[in-house]
BAFI-3210 file (N, C-alpha, C; in Angstrom, 3 decimals, decimal comma, padded with zeros to 6 digits):
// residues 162
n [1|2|3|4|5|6|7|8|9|10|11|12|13|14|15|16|17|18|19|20|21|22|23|24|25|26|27|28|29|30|31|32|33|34|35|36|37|38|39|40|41|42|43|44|45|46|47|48|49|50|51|52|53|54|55|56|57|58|59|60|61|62|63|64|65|66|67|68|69|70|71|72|73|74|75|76|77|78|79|80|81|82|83|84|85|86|87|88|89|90|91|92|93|94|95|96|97|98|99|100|101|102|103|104|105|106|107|108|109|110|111|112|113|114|115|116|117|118|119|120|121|122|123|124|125|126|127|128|129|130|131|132|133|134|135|136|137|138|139|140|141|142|143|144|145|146|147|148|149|150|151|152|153|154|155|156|157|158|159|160|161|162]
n.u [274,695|276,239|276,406|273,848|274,113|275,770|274,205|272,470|273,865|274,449|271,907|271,232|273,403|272,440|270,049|270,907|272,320|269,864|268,731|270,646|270,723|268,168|268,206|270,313|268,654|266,904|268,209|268,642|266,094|266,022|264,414|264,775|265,244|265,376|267,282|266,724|265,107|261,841|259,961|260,673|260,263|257,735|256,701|257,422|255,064|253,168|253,180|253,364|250,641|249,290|249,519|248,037|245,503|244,212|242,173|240,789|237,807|235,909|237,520|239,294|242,523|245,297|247,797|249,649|250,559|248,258|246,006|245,622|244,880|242,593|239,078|236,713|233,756|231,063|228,249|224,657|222,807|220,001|216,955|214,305|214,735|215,593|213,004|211,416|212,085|212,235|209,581|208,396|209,577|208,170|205,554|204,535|203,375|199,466|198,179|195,654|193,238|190,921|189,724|189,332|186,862|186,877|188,913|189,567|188,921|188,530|189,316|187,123|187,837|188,126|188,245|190,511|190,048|187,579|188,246|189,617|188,043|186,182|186,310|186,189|183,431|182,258|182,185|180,531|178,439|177,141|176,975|175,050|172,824|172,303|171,763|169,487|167,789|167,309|165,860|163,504|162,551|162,392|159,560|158,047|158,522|156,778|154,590|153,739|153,031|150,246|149,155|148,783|147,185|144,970|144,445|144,334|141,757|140,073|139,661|138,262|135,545|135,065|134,753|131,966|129,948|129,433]
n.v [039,483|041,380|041,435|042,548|045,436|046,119|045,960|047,949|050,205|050,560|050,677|052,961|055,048|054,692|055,836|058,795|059,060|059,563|062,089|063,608|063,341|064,638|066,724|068,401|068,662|070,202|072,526|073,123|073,750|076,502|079,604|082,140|084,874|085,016|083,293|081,530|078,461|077,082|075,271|076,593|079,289|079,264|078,198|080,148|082,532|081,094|081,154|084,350|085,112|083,136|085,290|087,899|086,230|087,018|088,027|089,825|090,316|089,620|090,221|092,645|093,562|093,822|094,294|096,548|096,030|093,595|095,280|096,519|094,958|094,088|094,040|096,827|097,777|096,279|097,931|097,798|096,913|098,815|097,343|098,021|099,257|096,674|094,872|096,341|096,290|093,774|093,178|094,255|093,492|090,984|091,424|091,363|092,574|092,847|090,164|090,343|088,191|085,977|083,501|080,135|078,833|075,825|074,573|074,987|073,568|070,621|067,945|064,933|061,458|059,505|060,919|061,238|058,168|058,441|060,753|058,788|057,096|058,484|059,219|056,485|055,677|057,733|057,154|054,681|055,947|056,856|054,645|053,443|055,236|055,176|052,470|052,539|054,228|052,867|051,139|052,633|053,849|051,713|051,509|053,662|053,604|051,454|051,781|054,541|053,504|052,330|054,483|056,130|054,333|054,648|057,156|057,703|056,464|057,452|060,150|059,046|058,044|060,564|062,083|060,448|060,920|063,668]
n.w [004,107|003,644|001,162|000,513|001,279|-000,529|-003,022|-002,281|-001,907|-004,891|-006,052|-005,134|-005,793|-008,453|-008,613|-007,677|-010,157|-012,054|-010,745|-011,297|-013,830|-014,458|-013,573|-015,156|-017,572|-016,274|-016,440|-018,930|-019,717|-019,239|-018,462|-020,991|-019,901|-017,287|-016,616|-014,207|-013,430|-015,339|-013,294|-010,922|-011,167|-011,564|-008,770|-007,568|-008,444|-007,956|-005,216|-004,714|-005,788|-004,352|-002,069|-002,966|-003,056|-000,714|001,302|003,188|005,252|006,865|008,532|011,508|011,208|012,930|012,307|009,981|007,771|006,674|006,919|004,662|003,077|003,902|002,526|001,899|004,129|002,540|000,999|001,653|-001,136|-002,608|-001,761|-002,942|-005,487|-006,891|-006,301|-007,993|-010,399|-010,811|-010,533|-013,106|-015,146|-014,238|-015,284|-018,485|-021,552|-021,344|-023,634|-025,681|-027,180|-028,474|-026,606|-027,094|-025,189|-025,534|-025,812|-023,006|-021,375|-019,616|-020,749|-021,586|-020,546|-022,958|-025,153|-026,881|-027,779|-029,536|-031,423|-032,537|-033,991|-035,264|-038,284|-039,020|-038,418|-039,613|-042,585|-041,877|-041,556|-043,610|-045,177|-043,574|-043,944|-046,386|-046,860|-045,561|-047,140|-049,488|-049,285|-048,514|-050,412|-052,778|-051,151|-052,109|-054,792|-055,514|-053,637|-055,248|-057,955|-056,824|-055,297|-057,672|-059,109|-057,092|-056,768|-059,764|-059,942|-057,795|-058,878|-061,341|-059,977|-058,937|-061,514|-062,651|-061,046|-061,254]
ca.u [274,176|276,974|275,986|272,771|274,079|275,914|273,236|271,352|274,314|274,731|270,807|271,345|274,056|271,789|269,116|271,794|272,359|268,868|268,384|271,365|270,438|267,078|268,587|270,513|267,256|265,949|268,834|268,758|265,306|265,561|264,262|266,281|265,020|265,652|267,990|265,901|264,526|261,139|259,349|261,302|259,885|255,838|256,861|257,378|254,434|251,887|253,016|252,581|248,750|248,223|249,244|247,035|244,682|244,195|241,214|240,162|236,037|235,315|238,353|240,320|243,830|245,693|248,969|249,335|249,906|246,828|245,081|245,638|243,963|240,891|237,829|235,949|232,416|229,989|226,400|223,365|221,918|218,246|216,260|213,494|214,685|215,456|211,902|210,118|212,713|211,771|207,929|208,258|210,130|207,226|204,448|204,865|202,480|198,666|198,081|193,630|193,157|189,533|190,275|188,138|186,681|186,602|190,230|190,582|187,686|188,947|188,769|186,890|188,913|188,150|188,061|191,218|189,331|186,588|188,656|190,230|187,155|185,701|186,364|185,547|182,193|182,027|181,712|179,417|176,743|177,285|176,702|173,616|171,581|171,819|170,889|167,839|167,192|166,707|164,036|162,462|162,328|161,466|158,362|158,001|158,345|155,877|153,636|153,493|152,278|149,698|148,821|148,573|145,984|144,053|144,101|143,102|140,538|139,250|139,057|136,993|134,843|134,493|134,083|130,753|129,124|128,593]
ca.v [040,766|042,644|041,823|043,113|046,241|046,606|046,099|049,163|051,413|050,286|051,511|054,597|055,564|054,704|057,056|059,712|059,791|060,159|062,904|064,745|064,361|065,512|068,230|069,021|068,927|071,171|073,527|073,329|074,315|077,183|080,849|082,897|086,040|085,302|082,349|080,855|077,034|077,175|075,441|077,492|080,610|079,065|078,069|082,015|082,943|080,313|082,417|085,316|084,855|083,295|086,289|088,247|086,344|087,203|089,300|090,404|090,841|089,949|090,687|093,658|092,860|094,855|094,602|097,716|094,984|093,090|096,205|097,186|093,655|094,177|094,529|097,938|096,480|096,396|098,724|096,468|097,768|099,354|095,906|098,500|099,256|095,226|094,548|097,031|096,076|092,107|092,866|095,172|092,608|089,973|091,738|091,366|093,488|091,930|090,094|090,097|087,370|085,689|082,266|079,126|077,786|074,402|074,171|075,371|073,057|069,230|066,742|063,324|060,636|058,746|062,167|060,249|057,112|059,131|061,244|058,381|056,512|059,532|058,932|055,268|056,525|059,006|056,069|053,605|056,646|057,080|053,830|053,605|056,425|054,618|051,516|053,147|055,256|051,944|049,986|053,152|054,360|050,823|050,870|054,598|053,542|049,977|052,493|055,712|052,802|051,755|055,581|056,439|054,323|055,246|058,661|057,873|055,485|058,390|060,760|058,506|058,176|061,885|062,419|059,986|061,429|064,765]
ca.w [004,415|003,105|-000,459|000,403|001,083|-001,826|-003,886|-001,717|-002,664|-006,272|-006,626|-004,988|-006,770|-009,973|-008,277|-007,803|-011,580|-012,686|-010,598|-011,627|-015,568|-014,762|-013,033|-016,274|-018,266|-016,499|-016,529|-020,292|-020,172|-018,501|-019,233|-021,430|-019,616|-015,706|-016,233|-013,523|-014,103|-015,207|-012,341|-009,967|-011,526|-011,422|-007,276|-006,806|-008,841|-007,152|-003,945|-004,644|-005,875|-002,876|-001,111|-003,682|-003,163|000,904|001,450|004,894|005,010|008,059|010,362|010,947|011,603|014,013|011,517|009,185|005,853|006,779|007,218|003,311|002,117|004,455|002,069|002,736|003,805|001,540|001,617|000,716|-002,453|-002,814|-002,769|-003,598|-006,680|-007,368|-006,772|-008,728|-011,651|-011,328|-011,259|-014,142|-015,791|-014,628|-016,252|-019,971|-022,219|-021,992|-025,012|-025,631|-028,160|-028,429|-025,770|-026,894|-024,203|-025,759|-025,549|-022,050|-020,429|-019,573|-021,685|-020,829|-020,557|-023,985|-026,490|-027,840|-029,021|-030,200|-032,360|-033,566|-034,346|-035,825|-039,515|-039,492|-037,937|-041,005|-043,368|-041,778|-041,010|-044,929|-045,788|-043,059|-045,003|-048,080|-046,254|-045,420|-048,321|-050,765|-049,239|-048,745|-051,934|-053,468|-051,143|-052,402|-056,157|-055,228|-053,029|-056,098|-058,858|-056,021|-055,103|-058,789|-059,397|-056,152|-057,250|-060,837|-059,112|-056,817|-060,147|-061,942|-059,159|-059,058|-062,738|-062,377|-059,690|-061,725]
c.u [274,984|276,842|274,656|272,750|275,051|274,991|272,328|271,734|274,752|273,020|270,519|272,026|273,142|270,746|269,364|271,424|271,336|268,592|268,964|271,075|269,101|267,221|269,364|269,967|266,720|267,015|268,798|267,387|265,000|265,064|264,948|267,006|265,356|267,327|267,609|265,658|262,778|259,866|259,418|260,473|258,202|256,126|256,241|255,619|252,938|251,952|252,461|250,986|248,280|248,291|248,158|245,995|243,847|243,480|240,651|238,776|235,803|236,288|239,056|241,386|244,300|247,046|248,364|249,220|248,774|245,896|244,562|244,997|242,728|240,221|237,283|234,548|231,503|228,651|225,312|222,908|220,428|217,365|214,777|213,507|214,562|214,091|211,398|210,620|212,158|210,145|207,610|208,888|208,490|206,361|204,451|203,227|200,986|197,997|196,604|194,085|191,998|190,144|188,812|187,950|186,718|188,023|190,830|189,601|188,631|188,371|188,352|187,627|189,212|187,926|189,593|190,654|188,056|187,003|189,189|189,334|186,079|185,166|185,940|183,789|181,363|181,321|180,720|178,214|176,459|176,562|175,169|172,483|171,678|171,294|169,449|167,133|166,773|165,366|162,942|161,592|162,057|160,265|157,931|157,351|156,960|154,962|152,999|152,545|150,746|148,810|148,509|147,179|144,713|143,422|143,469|141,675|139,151|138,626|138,008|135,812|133,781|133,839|132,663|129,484|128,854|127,821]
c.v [041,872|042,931|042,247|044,850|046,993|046,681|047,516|050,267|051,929|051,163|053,171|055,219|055,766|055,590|058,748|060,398|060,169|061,120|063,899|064,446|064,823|066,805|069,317|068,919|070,230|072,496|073,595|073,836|075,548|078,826|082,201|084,511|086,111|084,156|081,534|079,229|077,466|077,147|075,845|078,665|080,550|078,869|079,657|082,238|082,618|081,193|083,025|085,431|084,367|084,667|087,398|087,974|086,549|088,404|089,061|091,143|090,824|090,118|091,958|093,472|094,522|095,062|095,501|096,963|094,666|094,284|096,720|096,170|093,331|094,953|095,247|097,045|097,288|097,170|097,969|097,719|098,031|098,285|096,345|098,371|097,750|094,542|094,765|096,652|094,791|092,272|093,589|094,082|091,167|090,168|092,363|092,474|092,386|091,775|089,853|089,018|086,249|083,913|081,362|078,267|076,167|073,847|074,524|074,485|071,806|068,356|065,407|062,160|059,307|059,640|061,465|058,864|057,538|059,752|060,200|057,441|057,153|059,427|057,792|055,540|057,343|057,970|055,404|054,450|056,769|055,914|053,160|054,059|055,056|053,614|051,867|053,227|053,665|051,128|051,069|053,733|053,336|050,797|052,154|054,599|052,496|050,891|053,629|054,615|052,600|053,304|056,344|055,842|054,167|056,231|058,610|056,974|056,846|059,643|060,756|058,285|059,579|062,361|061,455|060,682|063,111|064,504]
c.w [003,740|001,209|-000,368|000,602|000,159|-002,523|-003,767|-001,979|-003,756|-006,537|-006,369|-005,608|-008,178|-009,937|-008,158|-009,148|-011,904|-012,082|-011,034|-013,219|-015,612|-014,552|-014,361|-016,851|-017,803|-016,616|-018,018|-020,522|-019,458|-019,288|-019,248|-020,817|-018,250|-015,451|-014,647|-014,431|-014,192|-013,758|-011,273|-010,255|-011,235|-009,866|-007,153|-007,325|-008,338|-005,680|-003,756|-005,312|-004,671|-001,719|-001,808|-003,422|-001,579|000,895|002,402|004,439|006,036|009,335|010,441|011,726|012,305|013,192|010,531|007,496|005,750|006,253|005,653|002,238|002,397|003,251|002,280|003,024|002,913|002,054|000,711|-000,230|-002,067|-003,101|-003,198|-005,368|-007,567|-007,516|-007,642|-010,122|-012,081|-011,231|-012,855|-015,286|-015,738|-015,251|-017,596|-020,352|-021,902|-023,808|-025,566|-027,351|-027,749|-027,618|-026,473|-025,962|-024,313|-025,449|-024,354|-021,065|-020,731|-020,609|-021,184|-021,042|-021,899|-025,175|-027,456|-028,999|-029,716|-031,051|-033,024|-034,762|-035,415|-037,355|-040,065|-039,421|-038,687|-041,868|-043,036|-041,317|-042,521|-045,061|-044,849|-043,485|-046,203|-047,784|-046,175|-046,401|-049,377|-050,268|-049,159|-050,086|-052,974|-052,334|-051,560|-054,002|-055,936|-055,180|-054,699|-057,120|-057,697|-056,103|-056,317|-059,256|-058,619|-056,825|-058,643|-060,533|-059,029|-058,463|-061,066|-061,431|-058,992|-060,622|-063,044|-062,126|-060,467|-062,914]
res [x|x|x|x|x|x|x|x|x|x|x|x|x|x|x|x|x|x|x|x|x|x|x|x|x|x|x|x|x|x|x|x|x|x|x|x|x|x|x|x|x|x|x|x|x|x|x|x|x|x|x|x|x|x|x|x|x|x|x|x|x|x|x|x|x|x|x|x|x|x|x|x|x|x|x|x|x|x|x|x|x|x|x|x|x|x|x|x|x|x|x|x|x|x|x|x|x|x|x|x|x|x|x|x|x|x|x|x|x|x|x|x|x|x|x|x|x|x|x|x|x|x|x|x|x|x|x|x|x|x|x|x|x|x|x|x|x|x|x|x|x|x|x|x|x|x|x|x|x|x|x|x|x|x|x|x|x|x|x|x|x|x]
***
């Protein structure tokens, strides 16, 4: 046991020293202007701000110091004027500009695949007409030889008959 408490005052001692060369650290860093240690000098300074920062609003102290950190109270502002400022502020200039109704009416729920389909849609009505247009126009050309010689038919008919 007794070497156990050597050992307890061999580390204290060794705890000793480091405190005393921190202690001369900090005396070497001290400032050149108060000869104070730095964090000695921020202690005071954290203080006093907190006493700074001690503002009496809602009590009034019966001590004459207190009395000089009480807040006067406050007078509510004109929330007239605050209104008339924030509606004047809400109503921007009106701006008239022709509205298309097409763009302000709902859209049905497939105007996406319809626009996208749109262009393919373009083509195959294209190529529909022309579909059309040829058989009609060979029974057109077939029909005109046919109707040609009706008509010179019917002509000769007529040139007869007088």
């Amino acid at each position: 046991m007794e070497q156990s408490k050597g050992s307890l005052q061999q580390e204290a001692l060794k705890r000793k020293e480091r405190l005393k060369a921190l202690r001369s650290k900090q005396l070497q860093n001290r400032d050149p202007e108060d000869g104070e240690p730095e964090n000695k000098r921020s202690l005071e300074e954290i203080e006093e701000v907190k006493h700074r920062e001690l503002k009496l609003r809602n009590y009034t102290p019966e001590d004459e110091e207190l009395r000089e950190r009480q807040v006067p109270k406050a007078k509510p502002a004109s929330v007239e004027e605050k209104v008339r400022d924030q509606l004047e502020a809400a109503n921007p200039e009106p701006v008239i500009e022709e509205v298309d109704l097409a763009n302000l009416a709902p859209r049905k729920p497939d105007w996406d695949l319809k626009r996208d389909v749109a262009k393919k849609l373009e083509k195959l009505e294209k190529r529909t007409q022309r579909a059309i247009a040829e058989p009609i126009r060979d029974r057109l050309k077939g029909s005109e030889d046919d109707l040609a010689a009706a008509v010179g038919a019917v002509r000769e008919d007529d040139g007869d008959s007088d």
